[in-house]
C-alpha positions in Angstrom: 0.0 0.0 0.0 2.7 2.7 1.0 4.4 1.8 -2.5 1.1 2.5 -4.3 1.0 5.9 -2.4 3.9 6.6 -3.2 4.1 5.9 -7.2 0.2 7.5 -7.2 2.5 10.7 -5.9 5.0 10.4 -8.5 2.4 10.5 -11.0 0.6 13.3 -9.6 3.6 15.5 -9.7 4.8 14.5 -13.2 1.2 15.2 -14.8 0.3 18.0 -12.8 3.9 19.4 -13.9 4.0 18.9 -17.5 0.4 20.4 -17.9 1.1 23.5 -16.5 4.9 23.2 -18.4 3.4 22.3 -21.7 1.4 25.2 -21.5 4.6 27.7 -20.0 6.5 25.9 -23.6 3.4 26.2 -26.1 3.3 29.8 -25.2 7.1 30.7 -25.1 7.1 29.6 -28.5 4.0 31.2 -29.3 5.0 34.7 -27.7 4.8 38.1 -29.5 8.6 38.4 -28.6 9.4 35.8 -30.9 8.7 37.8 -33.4 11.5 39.4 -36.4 10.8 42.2 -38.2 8.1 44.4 -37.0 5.9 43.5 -34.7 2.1 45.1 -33.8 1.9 43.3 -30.5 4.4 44.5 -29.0 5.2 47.5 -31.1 9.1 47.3 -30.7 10.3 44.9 -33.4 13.4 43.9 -33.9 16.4 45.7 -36.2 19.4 44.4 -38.6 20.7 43.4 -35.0 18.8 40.3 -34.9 18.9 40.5 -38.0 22.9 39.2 -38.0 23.0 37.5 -35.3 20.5 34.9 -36.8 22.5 34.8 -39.9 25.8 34.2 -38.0 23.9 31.6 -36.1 22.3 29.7 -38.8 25.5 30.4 -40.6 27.5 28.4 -37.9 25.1 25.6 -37.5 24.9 25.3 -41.7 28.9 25.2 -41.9 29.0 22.7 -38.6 26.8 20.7 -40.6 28.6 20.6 -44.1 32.4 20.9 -43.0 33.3 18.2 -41.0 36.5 19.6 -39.7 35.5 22.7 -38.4 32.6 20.3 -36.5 35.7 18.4 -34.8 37.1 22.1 -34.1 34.3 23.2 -32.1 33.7 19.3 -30.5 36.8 20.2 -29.5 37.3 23.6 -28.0 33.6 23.5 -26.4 32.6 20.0 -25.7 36.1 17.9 -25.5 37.7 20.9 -23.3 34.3 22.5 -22.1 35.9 22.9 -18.1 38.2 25.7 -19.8 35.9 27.2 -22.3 32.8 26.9 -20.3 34.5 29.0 -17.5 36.0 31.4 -20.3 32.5 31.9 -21.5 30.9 32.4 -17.9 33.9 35.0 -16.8 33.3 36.7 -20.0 29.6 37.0 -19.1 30.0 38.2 -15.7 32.9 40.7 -17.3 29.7 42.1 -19.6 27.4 42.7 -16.6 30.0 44.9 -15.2 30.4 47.0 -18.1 26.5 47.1 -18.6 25.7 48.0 -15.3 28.4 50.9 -15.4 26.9 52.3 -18.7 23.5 52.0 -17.6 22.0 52.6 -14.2 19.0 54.7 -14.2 16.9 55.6 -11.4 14.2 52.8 -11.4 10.8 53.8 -10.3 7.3 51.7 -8.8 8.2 50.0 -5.6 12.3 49.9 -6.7 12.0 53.8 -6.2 9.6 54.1 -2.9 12.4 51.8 -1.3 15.0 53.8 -2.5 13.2 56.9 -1.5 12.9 55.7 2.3 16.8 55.4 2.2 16.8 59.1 1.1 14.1 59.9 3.2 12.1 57.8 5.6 9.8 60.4 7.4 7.6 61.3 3.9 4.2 60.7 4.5 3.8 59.0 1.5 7.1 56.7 2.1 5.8 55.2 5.4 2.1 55.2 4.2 3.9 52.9 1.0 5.7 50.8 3.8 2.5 50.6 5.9 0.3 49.0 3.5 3.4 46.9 2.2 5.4 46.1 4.8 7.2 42.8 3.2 9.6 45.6 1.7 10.9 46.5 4.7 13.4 43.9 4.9 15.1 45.0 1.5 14.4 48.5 2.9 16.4 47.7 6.3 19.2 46.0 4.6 19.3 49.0 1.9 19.4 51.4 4.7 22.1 49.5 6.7 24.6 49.0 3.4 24.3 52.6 3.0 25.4 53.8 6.5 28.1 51.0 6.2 29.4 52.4 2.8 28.5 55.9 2.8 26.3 55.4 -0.7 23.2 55.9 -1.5 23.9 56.1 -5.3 21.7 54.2 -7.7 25.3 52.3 -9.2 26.4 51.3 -5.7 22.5 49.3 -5.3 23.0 47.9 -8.9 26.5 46.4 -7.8 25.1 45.0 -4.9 22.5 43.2 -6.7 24.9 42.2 -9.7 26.9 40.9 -6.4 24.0 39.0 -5.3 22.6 37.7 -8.4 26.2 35.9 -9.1 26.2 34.5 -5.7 23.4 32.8 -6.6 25.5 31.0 -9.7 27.8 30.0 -7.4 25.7 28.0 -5.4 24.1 26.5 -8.1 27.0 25.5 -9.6 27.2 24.0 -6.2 24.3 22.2 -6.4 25.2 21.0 -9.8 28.4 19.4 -8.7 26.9 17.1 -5.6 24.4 15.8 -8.0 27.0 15.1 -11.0 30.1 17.0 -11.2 30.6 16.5 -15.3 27.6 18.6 -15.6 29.2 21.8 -14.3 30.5 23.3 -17.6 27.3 22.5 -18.9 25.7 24.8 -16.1 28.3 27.6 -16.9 26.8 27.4 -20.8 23.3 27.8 -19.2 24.0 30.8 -16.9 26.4 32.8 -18.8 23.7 32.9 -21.6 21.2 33.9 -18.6 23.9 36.6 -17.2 24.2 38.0 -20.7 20.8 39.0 -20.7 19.5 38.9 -17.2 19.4 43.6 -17.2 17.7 43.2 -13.8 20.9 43.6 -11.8 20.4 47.2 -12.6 17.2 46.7 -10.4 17.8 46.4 -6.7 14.8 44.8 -5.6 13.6 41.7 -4.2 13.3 39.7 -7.1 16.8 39.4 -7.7 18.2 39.9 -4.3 16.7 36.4 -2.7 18.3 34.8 -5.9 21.3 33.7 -3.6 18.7 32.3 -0.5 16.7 30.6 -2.9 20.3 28.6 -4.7 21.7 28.5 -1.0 18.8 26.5 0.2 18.8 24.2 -2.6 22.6 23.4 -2.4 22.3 22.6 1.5 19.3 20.1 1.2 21.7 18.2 -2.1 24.7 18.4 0.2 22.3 17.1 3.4 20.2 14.4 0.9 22.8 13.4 -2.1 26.0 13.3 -0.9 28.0 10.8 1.1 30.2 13.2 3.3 31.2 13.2 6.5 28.2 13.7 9.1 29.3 17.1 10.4 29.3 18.6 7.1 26.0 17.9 6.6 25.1 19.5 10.4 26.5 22.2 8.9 24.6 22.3 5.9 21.1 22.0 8.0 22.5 25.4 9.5 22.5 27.1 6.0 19.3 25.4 5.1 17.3 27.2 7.8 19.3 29.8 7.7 19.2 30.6 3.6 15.4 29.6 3.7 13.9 32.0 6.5 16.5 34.6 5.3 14.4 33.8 1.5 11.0 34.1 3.6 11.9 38.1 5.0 13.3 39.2 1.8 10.5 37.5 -0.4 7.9 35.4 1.3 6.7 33.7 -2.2 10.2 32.1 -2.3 10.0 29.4 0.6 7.8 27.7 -2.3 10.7 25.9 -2.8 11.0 24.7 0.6 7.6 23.2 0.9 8.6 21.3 -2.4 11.6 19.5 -0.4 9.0 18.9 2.8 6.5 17.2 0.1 8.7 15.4 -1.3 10.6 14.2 1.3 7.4 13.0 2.9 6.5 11.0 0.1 9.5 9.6 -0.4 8.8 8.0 3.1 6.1 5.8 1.3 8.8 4.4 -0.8 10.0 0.5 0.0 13.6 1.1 -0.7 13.5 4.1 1.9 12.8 1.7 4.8 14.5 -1.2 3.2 18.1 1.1 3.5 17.0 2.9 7.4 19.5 1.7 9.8 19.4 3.2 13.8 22.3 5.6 12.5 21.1 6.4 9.5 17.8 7.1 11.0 19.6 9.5 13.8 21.2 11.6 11.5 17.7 12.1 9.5 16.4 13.0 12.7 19.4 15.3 13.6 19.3 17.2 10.2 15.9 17.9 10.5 15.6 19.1 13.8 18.5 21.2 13.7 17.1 22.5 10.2 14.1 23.2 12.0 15.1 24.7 15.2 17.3 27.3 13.2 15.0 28.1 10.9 12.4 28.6 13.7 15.5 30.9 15.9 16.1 33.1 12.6 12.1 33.6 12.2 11.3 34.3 15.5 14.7 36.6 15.4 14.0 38.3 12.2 10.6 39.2 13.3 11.9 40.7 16.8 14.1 42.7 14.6 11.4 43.9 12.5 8.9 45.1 15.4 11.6 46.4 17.4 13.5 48.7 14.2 12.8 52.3 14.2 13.9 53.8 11.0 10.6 54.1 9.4 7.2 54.5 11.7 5.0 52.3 10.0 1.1 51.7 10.8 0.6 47.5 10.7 -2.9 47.8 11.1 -2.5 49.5 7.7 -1.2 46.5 6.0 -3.0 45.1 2.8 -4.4 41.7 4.0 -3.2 38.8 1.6 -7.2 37.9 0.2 -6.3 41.5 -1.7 -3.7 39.8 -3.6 -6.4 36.5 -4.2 -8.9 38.6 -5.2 -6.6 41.3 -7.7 -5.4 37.9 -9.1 -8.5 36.8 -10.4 -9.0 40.4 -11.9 -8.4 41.6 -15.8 -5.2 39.4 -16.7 -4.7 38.4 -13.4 -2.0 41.5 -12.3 -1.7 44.4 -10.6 -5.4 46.2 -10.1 -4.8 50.2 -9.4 -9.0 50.6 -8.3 -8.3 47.7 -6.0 -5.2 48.8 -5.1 -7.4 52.1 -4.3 -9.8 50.7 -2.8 -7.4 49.4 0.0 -6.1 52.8 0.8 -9.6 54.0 1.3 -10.8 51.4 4.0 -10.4 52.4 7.2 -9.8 48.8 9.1 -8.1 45.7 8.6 -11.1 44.1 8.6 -13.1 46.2 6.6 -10.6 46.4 3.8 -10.4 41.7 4.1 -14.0 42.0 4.0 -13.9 44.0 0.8 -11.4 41.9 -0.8 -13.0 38.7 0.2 -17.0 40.1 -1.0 -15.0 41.2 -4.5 -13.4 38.2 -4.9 -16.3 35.8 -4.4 -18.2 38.2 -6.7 -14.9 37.9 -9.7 -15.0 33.9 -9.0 -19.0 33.1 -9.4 -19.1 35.9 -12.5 -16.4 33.8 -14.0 -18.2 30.1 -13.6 -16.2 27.0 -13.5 -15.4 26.6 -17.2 -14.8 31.3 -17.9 -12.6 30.8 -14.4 -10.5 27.9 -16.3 -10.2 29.1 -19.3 -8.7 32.5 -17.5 -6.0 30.1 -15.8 -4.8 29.3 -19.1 -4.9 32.5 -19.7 -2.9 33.7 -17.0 -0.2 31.3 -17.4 0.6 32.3 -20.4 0.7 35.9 -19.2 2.8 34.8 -15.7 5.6 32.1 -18.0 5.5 33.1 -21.0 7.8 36.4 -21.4 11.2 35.3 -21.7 12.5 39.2 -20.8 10.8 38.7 -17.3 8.5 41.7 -18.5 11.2 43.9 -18.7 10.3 47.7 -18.6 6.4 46.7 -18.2 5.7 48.1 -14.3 4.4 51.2 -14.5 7.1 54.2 -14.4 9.6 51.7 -14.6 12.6 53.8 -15.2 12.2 57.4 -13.3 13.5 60.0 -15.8 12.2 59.0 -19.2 11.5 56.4 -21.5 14.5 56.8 -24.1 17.8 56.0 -23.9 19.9 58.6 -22.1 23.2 60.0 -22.6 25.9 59.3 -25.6 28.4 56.7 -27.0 28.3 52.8 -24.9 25.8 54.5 -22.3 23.3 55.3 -25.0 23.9 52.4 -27.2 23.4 49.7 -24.3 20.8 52.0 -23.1 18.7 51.6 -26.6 18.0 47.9 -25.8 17.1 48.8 -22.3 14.8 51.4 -22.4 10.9 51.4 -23.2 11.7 53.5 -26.5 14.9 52.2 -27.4 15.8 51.5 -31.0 17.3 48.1 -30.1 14.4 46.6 -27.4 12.6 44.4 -29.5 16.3 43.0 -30.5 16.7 42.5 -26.3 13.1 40.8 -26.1 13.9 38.5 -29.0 17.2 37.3 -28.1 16.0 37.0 -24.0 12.7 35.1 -26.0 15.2 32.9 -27.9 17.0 31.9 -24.8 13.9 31.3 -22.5 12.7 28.7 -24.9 15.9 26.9 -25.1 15.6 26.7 -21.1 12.4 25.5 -21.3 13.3 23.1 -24.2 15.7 21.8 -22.4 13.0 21.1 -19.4 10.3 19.6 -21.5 11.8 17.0 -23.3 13.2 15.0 -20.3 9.9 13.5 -19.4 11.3 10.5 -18.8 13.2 10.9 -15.8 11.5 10.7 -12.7 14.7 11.1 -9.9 13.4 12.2 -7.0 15.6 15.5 -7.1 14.3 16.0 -10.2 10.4 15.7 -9.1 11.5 18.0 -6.2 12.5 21.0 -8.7 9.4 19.7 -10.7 7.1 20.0 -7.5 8.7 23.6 -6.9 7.9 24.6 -10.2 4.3 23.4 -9.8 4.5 25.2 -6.3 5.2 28.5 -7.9 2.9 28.3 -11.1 0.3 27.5 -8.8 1.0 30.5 -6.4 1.0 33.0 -9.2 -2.1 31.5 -10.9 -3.9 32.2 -7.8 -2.4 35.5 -6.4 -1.3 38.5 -7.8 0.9 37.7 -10.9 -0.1 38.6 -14.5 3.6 39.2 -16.2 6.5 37.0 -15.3 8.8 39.2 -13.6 7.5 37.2 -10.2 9.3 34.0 -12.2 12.6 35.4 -11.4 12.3 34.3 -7.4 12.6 30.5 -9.3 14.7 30.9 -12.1 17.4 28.5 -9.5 15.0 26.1 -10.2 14.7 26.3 -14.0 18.6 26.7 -14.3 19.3 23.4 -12.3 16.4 21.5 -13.7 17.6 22.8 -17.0 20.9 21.9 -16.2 19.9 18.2 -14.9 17.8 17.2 -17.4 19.8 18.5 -20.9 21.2 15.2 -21.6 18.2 13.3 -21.4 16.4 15.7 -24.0 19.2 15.9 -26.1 18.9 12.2 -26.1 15.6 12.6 -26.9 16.3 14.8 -29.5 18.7 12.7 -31.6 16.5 9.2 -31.4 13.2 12.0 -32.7 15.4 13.1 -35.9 18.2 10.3 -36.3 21.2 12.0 -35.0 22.4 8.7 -33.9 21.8 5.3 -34.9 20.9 3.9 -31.2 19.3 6.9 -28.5 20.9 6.7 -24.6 18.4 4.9 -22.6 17.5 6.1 -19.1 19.6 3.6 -17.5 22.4 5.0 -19.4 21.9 8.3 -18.6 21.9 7.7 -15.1 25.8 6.6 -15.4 26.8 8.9 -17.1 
């Protein structure tokens, strides 16, 4: 029976995955931003940039194809000594965001700019009435504050570095992660994030989705290191410290990303249901489960129950709690017009005297939205709404409202204004941005779908965290896929894990090889 429970959870996950993923890849492919030429949907199409680069690409891939020495040259320089050239490739990348960010750093506006505001100037009225109602910013807002005492900055470059800082922290640890579950795969993983890195422009803004990046790869990386590797027992105490530590540390900066965490609970559970679990406990393996766990638990509980003293007890901005929007507002705005942000509802909440008046509200409107909708309107909005949360693969760059404080067009002259032209809402170059970003995104997600076959338990983990997070921004607030970046750990390492199986795939589908890898195969490699 506990074997049936368990294989009736496997198949739960894998089919409640890939219908929600075939959905996320259908409309990647399908999305305005893959679009050359001009393009009326978006109404930024693409230039003789793109233009080249798909020539030189197809270019490549046609003389690959038809001169069999130059094939061995690049088997050679970036598949035979990949180590080298894949960390060439990634230092190169990280050697780009350094000059972009120093060319362009604007001042970024919507809730970027009200944190960045309270640094400047935490007694507005309008600065603690922003940080009243939303009061998960005032972690970012504490640590902003705190970095620029410490540094004596409060410039918008020195916030940009920290997040480039943070962003590629969280590459390191997924490296990490990638090297306790197969340690061949690592160059592999430097190709997949240094074309992520290359066009990944939101290290030029310091906000939450980018800076729990680094939680969200830490906490991943301590439950491989606790759960796949063979180490020595102190090692993986130690990594039950990080766990609780990187995933509460996730929760204050972004409360969404402890999605994750759940994921590894779940799973973990069912895997308890498994025969071969039992069949391997012994007393001392059984005592260090226990060991891990509670220790993972009791940190995780001291850092929340720390964090939140630290929170009630700060006094750099007076805020109101009882002023704080109550989380049905972000159930009921996400069942509104595509699912996003809702300005009268947003309104509305600002008008409403009470806590309890303004949950009321939200919970009356939402009921209201939900019967209008039926069963059948409210289901074919999901669909909707998924394509509209997945499907962007520029993570709805330059799409918030005010998104960039002092204009809409590039500013200044020479590198500044030429980066700046892919960057900006009316830059020459932005529909050449959204189509290369587009290009990439569906080679990530590619590189997802096609490995259907594998069914590892870390994988289904990742899998289930994925579900976790679709599932959170189908029902909340969401609406554009900027909230997608709080995963994109996820998507890199599944992406990383599962690229030889669908490039097995692959060459069975169109006869690249005479026999595909089987599973089995895979697994030894």
């Amino acid at each position: 029976m506990n074997q049936k429970i368990f294989n009736w959870g496997q198949h739960l996950i894998h089919g409640l995955f890939y219908v929600l993923f075939t959905l996320t890849t259908y409309f990647a492919i399908t999305s305005p931003n893959f679009i050359l030429g001009d393009n009326q949907f978006t109404g930024s199409g693409t230039t003789i940039v793109t233009t080249w680069v798909v020539m030189v690409v197809v270019g490549i891939i046609l003389c690959l194809y038809a001169y069999r020495p130059l094939f061995r040259g690049f088997k050679w320089l970036f598949i035979t000594h990949q180590a080298v050239t894949a960390s060439v490739v990634l230092a190169l990348a990280v050697v780009w965001q350094i000059t972009f960010m120093l060319a362009v750093h604007p001042a970024i506006g919507f809730d970027v700019g009200a944190i960045h505001d309270a640094v400047l100037n935490p007694k507005a009225p309008d600065i603690t009435s922003y940080f009243s109602q939303y009061p998960n910013n005032l972690t970012i807002l504490l640590w902003q504050h705190g970095l620029a005492q410490y540094f004596h900055t409060t410039s918008w470059l020195f916030f940009d570095t920290v997040t480039l800082l943070l962003t590629d922290l969280s590459v390191v640890f997924n490296l990490l992660s990638v090297a306790v579950i197969k340690r061949r795969l690592v160059p592999t993983a430097m190709y997949i994030h240094a074309g992520w890195l290359a066009l990944f422009p939101m290290i030029i803004v310091p906000y939450t989705d980018a800076w729990v990046l680094p939680f969200v790869s830490a906490y991943i990386f301590c439950y491989f290191v606790m759960r796949y590797t063979q180490t020595h027992w102190a090692v993986k105490l130690l990594a039950a410290v990080g766990f609780g530590l990187a995933a509460i540390g996730g929760y204050f900066m972004k409360p969404s990303a402890v999605v994750g965490v759940i994921a590894i609970v779940l799973i973990e559970l069912l895997g308890l249901f498994k025969r071969e679990t039992w069949q391997r406990a012994t007393g001392k393996r059984i005592a260090l489960v226990l060991a891990l766990v509670g220790l993972a638990g009791g940190v995780a509980g001291t850092t929340y129950v720390v964090g939140n003293h630290a929170l009630d007890q700060q006094t750099y901005i007076q805020i109101n709690t009882d002023r704080a929007i109550p989380a049905i507002h972000f159930l009921s705005m996400g069942i509104s017009g595509q699912g996003g942000y809702n300005a009268k509802d947003a309104l509305k909440m600002v008008t409403l005297p009470t806590k309890k008046a303004r949950s009321d509200w939200s919970k009356k409107v939402y009921l209201k939205r939900l019967r209008q909708r039926g069963f059948w309107g409210y289901l074919k909005f999901l669909v909707a709404k998924q394509r509209n949360n997945t499907a962007d693969g520029s993570f709805a760059w330059v799409k918030e409202g005010h998104f960039m404080q002092h204009g809409t067009k590039p500013q200044g002259t020479g590198l500044t204004r030429a980066l700046g032209s892919f960057v900006y809402l009316y830059g020459e170059n932005l529909g050449d941005f959204r189509y290369l970003a587009q290009v990439w995104w569906i080679v990530w997600v590619l590189m997802i779908f096609f490995a259907w076959g594998d069914r590892r338990q870390l994988v289904q983990m990742l899998r289930l965290s994925l579900i976790g997070g679709f599932m959170f921004l189908l029902l909340f607030e969401g609406g554009r896929s900027r909230y997608l970046i709080q995963f994109l750990p996820v998507f890199l390492i599944l992406a990383t894990l599962s690229f030889e199986r669908s490039l097995a795939f692959l060459r069975g589908l169109f006869g690249w090889v005479e026999q595909p890898l089987q599973p089995q195969e895979l697994d030894k490699m």
